[in-house]
C-alpha positions in Angstrom: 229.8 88.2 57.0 231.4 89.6 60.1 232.8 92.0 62.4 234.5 94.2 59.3 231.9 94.7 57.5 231.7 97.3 54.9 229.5 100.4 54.1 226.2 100.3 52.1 224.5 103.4 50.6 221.9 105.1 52.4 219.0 107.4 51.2 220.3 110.9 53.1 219.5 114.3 52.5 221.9 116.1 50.0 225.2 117.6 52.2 224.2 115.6 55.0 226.7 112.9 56.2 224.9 110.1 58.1 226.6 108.1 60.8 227.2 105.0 59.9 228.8 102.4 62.4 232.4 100.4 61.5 233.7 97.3 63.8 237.7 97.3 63.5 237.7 93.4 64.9 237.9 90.7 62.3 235.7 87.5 63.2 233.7 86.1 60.6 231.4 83.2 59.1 230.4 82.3 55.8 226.9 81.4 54.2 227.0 78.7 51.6 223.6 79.6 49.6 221.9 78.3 46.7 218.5 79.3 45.1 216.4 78.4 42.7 214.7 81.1 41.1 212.1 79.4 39.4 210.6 77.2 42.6 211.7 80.7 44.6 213.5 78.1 47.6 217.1 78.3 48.7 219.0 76.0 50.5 222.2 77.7 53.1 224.7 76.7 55.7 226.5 79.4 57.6 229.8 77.9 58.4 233.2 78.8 59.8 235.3 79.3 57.2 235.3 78.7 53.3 236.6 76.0 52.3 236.2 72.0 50.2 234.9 70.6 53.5 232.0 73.3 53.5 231.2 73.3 50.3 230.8 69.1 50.3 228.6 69.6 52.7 226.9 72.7 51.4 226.3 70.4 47.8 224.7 67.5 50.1 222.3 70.2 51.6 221.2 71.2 48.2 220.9 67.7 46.8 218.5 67.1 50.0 216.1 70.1 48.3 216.4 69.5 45.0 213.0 68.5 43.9 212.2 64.6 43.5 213.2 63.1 39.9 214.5 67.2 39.0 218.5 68.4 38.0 220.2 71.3 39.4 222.9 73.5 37.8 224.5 75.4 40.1 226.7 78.5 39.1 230.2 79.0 40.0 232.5 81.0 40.3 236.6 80.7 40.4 236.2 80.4 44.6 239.4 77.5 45.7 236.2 75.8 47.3 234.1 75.6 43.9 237.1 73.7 42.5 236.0 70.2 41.2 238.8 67.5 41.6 239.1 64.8 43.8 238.0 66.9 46.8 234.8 68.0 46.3 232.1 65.3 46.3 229.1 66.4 43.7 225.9 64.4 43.9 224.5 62.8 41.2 221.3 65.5 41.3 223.7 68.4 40.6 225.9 69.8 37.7 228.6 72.8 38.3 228.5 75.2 35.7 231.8 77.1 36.3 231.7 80.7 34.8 234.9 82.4 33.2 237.4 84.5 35.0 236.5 88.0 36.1 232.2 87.6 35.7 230.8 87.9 39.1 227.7 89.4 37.4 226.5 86.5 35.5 226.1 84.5 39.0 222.7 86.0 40.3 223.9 84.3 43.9 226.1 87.8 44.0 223.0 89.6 43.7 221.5 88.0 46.8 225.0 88.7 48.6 224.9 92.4 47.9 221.6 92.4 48.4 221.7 90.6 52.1 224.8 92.6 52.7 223.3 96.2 52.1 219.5 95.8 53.4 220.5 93.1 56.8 223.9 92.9 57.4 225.8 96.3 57.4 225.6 99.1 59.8 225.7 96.6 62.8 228.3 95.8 65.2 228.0 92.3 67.1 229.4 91.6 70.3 230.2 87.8 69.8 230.3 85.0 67.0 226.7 83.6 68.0 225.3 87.3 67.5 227.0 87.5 63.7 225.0 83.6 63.6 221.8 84.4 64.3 222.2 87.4 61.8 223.0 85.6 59.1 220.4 83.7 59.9 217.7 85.9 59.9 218.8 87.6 56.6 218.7 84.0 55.3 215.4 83.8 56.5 214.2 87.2 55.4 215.1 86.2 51.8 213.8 82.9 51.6 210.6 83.5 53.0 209.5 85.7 50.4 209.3 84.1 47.2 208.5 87.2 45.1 211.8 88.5 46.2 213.9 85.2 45.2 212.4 85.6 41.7 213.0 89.3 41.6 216.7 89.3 42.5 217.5 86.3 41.0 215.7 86.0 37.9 217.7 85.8 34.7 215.8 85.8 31.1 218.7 85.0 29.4 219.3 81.7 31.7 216.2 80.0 31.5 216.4 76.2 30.3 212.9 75.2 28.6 213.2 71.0 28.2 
């Protein structure tokens, strides 16, 4: 999230063209997020930049809120950072489930991304980093204090495990 943003859709009268603000300047941070759908909690960081280092420190933050004597899977995409290898340090509490090339959909975490993006992070212009901070903060917030919401976006039939 960041300074160039992109556009969302708006509800606008038909021929109208709405105003919608653009910020040419290019800083940026990233939010490491997890959820889990079922307890409707999510774990983030909001960090500088996207990379192994983050992420380690992203998996220990989920570990921490995984529930006592419980297993997380957490979905993955092809991000350099998701790689596993020597790098990346994944607790004992979690298991990657990589998904194939070219499926964004099948990650429901890209749901809460478009979702964050389009109803609390477009249309703005920030004057400094700390302002793009606390935003991504607050949408964090926003989501994860509304449980219903969690289970709505993120909510897959088809990926439930029964044990």
């Amino acid at each position: 999230m960041g300074q160039k943003g992109g556009h969302a859709y708006i509800w606008a009268p038909v021929g109208s063209r709405p105003l919608m603000v653009r910020d040419n300047r290019h800083v940026s941070t990233y939010i490491f997020g997890a959820i889990c759908p079922d307890r409707a909690v999510g774990a983030a960081m909001i960090m500088p930049c996207a990379n192994t280092e983050a992420m380690n420190r992203h998996l220990k933050e989920i570990s921490r809120e995984v529930a006592p004597g419980a297993h997380a899977v957490l979905v993955c995409d092809g991000a350099g950072w998701h790689q596993r290898g020597r790098k990346l340090q994944v607790p004992d509490n979690i298991t990657l489930l990589s998904l194939p090339p070219y499926s964004p959909e099948l990650n429901p975490m890209e749901n809460v991304w478009a979702y964050l993006r389009q109803n609390k992070l477009c249309a703005l212009v920030w004057d400094k980093y700390e302002d793009i901070l606390d935003a991504c903060q607050s949408a964090w917030r926003f989501l994860v204090n509304d449980p219903d919401r969690i289970r709505s976006i993120a909510t897959r039939q088809w990926a439930c495990v029964n044990v």
